[in-house]
mmCIF file as Biopython writes it, N, C-alpha, C and O atoms, coordinates in Angstrom:
data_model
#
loop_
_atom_site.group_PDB
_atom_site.id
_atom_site.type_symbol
_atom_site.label_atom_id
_atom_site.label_alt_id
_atom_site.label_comp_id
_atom_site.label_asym_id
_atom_site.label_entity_id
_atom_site.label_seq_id
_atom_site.pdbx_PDB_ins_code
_atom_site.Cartn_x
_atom_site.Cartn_y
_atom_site.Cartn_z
_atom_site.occupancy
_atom_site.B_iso_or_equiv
_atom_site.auth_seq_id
_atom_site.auth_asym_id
_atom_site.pdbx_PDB_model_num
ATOM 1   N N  . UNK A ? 1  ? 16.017 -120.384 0.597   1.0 0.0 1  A 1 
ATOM 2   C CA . UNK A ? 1  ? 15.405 -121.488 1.296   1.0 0.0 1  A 1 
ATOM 3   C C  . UNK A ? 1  ? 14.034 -121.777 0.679   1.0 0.0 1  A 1 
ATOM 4   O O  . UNK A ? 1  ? 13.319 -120.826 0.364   1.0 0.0 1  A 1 
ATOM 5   N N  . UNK A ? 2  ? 13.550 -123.281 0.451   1.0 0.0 2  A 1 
ATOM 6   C CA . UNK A ? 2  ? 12.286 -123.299 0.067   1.0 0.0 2  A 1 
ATOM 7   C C  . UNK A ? 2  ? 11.435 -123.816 0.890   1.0 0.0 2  A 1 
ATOM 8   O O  . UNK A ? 2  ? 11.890 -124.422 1.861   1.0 0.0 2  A 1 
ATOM 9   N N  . UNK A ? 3  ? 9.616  -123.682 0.667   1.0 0.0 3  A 1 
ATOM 10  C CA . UNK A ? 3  ? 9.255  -124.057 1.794   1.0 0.0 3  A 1 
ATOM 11  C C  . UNK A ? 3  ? 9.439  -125.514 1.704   1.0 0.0 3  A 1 
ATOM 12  O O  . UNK A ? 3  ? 9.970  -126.021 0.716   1.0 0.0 3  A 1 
ATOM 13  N N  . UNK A ? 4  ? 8.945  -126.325 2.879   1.0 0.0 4  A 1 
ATOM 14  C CA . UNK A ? 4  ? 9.062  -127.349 3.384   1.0 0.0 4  A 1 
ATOM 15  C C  . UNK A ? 4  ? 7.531  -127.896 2.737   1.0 0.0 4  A 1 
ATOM 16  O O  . UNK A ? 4  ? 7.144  -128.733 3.553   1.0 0.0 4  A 1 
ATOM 17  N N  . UNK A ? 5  ? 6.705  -127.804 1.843   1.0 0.0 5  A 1 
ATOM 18  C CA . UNK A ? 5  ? 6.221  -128.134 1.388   1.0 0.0 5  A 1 
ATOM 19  C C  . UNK A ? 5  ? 6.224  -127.990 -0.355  1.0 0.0 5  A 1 
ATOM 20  O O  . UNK A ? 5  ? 5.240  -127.523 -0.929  1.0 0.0 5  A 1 
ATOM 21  N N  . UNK A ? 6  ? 6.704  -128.171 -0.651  1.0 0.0 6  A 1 
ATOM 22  C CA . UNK A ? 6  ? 7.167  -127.837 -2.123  1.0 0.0 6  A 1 
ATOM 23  C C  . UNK A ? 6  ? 7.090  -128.775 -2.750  1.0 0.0 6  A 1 
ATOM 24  O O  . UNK A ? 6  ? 7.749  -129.772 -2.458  1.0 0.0 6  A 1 
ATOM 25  N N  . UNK A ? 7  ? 6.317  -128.743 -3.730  1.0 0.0 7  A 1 
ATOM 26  C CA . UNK A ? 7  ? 6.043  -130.444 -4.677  1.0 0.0 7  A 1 
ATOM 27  C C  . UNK A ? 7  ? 7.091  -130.110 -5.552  1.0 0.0 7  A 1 
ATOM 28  O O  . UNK A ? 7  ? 7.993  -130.931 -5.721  1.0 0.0 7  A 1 
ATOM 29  N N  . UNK A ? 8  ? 7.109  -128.993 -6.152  1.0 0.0 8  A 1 
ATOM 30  C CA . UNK A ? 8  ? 8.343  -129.127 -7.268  1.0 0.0 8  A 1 
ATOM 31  C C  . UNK A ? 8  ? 9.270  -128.232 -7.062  1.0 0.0 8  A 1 
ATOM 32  O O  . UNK A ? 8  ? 9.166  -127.126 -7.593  1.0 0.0 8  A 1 
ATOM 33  N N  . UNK A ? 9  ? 10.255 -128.524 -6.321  1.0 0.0 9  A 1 
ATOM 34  C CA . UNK A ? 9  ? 11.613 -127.560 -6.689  1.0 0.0 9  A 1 
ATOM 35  C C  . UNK A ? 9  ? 12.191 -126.905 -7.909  1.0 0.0 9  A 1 
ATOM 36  O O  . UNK A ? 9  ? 12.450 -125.702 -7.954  1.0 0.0 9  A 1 
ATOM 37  N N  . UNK A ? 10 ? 12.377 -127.729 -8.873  1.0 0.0 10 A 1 
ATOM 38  C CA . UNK A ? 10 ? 12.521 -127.275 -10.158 1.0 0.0 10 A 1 
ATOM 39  C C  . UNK A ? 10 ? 12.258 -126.368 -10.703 1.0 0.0 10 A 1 
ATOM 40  O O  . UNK A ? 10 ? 12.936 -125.647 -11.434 1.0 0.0 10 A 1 
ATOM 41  N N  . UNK A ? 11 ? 10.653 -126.294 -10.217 1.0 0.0 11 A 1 
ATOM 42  C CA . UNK A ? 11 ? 9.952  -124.939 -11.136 1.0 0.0 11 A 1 
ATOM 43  C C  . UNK A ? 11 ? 9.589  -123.973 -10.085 1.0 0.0 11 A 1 
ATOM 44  O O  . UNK A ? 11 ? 8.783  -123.092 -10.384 1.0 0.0 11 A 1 
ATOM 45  N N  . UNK A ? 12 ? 10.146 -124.026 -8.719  1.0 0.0 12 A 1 
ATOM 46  C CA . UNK A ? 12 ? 10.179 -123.130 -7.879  1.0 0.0 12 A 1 
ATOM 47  C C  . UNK A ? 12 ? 10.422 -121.922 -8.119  1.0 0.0 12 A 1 
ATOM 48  O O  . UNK A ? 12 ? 9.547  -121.072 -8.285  1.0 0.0 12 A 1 
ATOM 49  N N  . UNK A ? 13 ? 11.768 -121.697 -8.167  1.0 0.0 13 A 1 
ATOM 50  C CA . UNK A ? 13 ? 12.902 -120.837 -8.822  1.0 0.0 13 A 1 
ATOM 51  C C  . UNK A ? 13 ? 12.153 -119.706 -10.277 1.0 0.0 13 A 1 
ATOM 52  O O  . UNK A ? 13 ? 11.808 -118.536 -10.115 1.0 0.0 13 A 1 
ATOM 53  N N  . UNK A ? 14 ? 12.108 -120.140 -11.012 1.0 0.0 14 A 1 
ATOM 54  C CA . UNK A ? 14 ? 11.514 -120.011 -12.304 1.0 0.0 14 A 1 
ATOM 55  C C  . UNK A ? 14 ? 10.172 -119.329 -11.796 1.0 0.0 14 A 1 
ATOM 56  O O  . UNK A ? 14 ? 9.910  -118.270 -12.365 1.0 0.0 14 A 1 
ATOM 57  N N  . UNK A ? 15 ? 9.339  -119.724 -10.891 1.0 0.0 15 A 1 
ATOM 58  C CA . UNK A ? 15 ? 8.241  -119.195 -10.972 1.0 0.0 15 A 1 
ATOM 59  C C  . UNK A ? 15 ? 8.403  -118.200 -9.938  1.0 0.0 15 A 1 
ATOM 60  O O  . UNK A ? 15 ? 7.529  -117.376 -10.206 1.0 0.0 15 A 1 
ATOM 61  N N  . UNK A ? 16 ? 9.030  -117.796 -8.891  1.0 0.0 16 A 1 
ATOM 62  C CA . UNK A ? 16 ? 9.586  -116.518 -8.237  1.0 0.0 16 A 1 
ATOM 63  C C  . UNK A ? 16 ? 10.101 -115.174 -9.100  1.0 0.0 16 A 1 
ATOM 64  O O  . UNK A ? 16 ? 10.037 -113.975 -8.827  1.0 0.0 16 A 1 
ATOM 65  N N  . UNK A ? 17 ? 10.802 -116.113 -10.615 1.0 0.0 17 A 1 
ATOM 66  C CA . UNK A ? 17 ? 11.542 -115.137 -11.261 1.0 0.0 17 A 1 
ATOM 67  C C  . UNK A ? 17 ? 10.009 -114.482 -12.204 1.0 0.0 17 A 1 
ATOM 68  O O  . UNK A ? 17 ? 10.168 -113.481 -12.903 1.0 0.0 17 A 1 
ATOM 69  N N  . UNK A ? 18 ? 9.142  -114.895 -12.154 1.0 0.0 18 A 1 
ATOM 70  C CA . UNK A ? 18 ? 8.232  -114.880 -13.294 1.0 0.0 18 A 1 
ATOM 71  C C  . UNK A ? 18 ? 7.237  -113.670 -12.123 1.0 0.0 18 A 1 
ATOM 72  O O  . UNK A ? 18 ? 6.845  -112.514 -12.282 1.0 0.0 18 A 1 
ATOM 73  N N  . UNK A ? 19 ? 7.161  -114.363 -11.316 1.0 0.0 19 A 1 
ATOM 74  C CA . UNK A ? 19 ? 6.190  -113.318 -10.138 1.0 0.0 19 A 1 
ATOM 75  C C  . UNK A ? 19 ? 6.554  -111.990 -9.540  1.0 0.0 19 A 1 
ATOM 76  O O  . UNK A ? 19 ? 5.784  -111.141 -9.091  1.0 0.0 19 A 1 
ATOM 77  N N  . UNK A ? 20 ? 8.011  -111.958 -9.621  1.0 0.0 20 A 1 
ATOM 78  C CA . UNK A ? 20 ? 9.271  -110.798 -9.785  1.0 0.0 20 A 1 
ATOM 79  C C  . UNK A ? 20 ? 8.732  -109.877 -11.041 1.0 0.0 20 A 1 
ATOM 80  O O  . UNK A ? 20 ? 8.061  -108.857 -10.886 1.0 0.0 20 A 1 
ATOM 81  N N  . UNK A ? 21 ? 8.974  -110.193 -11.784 1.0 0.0 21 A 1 
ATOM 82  C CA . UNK A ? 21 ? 9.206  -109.591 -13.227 1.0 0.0 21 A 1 
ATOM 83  C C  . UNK A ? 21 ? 7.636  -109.215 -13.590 1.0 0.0 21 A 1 
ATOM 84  O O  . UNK A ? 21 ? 7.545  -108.130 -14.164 1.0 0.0 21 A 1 
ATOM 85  N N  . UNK A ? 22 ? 6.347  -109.921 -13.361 1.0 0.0 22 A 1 
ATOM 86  C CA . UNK A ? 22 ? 5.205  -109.503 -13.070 1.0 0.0 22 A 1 
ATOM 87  C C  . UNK A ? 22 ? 4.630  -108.669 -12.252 1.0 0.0 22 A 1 
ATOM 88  O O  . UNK A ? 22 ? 3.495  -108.292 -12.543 1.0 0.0 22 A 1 
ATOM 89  N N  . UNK A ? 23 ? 5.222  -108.210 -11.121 1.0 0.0 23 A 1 
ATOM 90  C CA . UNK A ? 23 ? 4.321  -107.660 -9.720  1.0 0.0 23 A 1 
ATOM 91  C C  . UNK A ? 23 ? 3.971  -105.963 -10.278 1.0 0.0 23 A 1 
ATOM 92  O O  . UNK A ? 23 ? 4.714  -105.186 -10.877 1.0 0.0 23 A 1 
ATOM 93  N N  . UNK A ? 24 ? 3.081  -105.852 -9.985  1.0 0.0 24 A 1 
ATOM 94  C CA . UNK A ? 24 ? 2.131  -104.486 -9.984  1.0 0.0 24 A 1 
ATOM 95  C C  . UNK A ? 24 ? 3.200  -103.302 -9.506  1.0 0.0 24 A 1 
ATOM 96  O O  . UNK A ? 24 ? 3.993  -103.527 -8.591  1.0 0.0 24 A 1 
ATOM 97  N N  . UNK A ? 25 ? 3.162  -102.210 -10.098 1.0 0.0 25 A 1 
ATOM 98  C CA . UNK A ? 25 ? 3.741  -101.017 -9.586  1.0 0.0 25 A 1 
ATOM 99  C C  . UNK A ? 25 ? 2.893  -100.218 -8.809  1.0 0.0 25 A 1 
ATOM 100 O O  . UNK A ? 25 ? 1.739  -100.642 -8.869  1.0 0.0 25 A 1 
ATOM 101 N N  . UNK A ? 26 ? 3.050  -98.967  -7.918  1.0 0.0 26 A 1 
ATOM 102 C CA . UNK A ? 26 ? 2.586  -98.003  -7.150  1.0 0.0 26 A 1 
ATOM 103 C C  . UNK A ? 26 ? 0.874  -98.189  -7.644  1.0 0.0 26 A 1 
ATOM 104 O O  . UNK A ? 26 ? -0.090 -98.185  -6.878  1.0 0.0 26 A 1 
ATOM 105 N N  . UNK A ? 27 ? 0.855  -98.300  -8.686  1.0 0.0 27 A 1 
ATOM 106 C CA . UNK A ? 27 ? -0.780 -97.700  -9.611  1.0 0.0 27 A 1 
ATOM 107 C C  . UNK A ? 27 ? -1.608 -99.417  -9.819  1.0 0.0 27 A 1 
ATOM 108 O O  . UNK A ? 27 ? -2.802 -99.506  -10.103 1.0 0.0 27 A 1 
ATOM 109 N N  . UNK A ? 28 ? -0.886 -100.395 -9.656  1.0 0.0 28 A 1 
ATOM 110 C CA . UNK A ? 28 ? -1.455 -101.820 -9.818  1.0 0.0 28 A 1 
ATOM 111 C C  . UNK A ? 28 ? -1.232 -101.867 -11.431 1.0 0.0 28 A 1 
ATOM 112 O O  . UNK A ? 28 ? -1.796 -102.680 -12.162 1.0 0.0 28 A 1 
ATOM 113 N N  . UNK A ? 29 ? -0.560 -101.128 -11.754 1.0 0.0 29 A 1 
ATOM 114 C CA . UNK A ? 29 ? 0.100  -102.057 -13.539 1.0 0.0 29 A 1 
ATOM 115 C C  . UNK A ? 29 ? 1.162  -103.289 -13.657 1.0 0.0 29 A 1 
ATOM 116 O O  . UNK A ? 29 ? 2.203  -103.276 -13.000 1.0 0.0 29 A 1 
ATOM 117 N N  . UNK A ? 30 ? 0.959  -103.929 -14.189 1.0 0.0 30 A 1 
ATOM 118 C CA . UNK A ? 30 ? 2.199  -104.746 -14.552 1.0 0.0 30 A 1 
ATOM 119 C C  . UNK A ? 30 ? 3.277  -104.175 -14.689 1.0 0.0 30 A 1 
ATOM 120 O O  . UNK A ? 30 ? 3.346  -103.255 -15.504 1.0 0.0 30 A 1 
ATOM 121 N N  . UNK A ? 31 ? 4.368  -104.542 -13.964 1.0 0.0 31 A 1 
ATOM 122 C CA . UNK A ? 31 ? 6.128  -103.923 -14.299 1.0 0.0 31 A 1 
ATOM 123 C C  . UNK A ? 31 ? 6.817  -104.493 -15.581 1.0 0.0 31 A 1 
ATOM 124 O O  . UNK A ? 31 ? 7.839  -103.997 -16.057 1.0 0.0 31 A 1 
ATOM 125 N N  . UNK A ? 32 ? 6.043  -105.789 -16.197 1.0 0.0 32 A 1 
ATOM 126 C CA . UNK A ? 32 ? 7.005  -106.440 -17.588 1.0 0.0 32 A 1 
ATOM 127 C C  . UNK A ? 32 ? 6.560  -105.841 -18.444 1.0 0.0 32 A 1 
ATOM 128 O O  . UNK A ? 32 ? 5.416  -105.405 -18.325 1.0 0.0 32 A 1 
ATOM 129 N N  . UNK A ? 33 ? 7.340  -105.599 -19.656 1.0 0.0 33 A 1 
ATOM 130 C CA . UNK A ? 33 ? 7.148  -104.261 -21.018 1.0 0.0 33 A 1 
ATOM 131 C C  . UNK A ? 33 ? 6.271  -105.057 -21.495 1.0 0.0 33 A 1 
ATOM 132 O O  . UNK A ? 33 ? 5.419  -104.323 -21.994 1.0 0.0 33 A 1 
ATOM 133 N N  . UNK A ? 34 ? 6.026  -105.937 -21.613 1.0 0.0 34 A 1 
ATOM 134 C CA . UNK A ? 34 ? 5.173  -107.023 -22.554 1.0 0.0 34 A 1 
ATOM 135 C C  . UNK A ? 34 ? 3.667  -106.845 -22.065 1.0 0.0 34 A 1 
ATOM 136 O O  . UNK A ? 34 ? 2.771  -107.016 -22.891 1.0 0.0 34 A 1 
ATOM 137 N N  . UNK A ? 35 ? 3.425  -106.579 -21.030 1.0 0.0 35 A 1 
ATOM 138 C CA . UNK A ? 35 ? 2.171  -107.102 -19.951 1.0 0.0 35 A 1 
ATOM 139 C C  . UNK A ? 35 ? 1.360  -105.217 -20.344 1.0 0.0 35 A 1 
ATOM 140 O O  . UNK A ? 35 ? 0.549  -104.772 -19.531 1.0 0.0 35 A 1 
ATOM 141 N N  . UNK A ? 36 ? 1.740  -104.378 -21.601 1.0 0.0 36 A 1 
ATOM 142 C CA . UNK A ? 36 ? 1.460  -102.520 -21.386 1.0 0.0 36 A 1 
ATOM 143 C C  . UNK A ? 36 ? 0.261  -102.420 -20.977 1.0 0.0 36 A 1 
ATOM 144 O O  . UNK A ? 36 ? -0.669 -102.709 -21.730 1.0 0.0 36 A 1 
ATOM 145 N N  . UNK A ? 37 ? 0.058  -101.994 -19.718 1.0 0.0 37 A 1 
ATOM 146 C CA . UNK A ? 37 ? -1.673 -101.307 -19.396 1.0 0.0 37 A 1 
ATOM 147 C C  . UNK A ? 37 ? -2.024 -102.650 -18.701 1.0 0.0 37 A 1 
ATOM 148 O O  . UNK A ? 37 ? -3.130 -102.254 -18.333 1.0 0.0 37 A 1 
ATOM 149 N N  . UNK A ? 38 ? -1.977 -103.848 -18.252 1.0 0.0 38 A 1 
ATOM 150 C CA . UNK A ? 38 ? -2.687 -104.911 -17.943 1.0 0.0 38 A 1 
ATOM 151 C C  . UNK A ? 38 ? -2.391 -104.546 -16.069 1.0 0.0 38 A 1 
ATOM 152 O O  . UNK A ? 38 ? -1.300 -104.323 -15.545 1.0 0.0 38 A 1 
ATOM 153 N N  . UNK A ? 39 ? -3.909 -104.597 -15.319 1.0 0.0 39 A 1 
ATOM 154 C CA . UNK A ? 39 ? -3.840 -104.153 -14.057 1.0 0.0 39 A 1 
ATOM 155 C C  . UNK A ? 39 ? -3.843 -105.178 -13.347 1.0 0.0 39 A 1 
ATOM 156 O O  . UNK A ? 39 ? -3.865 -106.305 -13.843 1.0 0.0 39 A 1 
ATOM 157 N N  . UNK A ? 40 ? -3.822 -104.951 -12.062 1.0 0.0 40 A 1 
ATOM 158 C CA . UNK A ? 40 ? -3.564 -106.048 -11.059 1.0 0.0 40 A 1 
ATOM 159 C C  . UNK A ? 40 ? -2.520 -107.884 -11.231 1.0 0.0 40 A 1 
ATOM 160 O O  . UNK A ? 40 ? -1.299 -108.034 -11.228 1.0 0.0 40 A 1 
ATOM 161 N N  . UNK A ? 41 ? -3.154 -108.506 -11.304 1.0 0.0 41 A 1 
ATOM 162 C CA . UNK A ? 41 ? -1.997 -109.543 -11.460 1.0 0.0 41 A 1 
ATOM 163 C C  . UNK A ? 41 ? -2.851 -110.171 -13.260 1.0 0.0 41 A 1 
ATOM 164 O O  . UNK A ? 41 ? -3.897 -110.771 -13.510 1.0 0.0 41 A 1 
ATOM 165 N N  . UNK A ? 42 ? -1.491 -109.510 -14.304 1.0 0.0 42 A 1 
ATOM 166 C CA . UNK A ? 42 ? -1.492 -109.732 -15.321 1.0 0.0 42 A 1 
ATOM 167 C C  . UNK A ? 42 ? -1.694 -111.306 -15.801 1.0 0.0 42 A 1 
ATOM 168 O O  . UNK A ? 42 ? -1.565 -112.283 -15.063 1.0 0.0 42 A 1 
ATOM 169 N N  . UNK A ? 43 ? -1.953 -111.322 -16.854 1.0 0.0 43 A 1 
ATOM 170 C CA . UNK A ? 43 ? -2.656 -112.911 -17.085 1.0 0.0 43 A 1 
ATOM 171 C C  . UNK A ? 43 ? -1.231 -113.365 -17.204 1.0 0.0 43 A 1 
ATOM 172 O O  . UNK A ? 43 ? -1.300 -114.298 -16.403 1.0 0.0 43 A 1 
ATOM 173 N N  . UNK A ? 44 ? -0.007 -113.380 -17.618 1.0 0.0 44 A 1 
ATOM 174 C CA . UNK A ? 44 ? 0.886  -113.851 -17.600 1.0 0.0 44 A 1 
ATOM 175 C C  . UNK A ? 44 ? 1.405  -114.889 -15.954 1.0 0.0 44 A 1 
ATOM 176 O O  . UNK A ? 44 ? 1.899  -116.009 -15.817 1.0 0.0 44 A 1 
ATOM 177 N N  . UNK A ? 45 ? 0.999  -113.869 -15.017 1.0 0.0 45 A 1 
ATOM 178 C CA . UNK A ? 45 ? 1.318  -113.841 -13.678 1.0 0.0 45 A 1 
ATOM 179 C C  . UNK A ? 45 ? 0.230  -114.912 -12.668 1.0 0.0 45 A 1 
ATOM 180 O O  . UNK A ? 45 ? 0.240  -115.311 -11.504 1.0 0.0 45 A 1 
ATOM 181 N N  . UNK A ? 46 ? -0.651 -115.079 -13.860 1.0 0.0 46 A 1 
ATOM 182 C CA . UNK A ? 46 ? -1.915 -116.154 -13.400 1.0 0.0 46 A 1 
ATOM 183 C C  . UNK A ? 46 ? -1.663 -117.448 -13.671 1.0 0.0 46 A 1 
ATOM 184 O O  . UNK A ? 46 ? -1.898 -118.485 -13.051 1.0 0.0 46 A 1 
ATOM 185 N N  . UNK A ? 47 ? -0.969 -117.134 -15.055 1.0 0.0 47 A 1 
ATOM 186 C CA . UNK A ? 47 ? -1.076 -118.387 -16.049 1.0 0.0 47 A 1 
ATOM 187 C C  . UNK A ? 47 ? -0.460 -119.774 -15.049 1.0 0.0 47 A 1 
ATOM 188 O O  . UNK A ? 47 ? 0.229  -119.539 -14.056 1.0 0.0 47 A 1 
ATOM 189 N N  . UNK A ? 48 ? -0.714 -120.817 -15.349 1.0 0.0 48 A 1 
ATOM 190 C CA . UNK A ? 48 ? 0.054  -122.345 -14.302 1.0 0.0 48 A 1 
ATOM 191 C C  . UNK A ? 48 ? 0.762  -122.628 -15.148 1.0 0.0 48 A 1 
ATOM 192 O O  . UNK A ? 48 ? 0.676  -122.578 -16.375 1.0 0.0 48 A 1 
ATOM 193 N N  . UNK A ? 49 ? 1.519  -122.951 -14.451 1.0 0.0 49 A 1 
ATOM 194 C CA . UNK A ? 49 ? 3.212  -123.248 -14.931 1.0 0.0 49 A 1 
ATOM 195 C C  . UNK A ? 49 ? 2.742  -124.595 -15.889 1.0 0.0 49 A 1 
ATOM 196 O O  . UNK A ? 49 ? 1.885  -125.447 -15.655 1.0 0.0 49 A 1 
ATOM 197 N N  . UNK A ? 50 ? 3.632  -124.438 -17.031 1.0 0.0 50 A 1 
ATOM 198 C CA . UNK A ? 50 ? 3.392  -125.511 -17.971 1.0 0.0 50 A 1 
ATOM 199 C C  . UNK A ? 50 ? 4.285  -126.576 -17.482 1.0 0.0 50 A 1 
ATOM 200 O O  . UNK A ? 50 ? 5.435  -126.421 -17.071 1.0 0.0 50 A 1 
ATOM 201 N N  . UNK A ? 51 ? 3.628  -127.662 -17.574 1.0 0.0 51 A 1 
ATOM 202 C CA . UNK A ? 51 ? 4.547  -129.148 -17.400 1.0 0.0 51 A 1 
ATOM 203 C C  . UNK A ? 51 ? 5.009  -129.949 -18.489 1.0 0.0 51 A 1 
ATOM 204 O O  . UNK A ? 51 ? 5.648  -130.978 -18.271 1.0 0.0 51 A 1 
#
């Protein structure tokens, strides 16, 4: 379900999968192999969705 305020559906989806694959483990590291050693919410996980 999405919220009821959602400007873009499209890139909804996509950016859940991106915030998934980013979120901090037990210690506040990044969980993606790419993101090694980067703490709290990795710059990947910051970055705005490109249009």
């Amino acid at each position: 379900m999405t919220p009821d305020d959602l400007a873009d559906p499209l890139l909804w989806r996509p950016a859940l999968g991106v915030t998934a694959a980013h979120r901090p483990d037990n210690h506040g590291i990044c969980g993606d192999l790419r993101c090694t050693g980067q703490s709290g919410m990795c710059a990947a996980a910051r970055a705005p969705a490109e249009s």
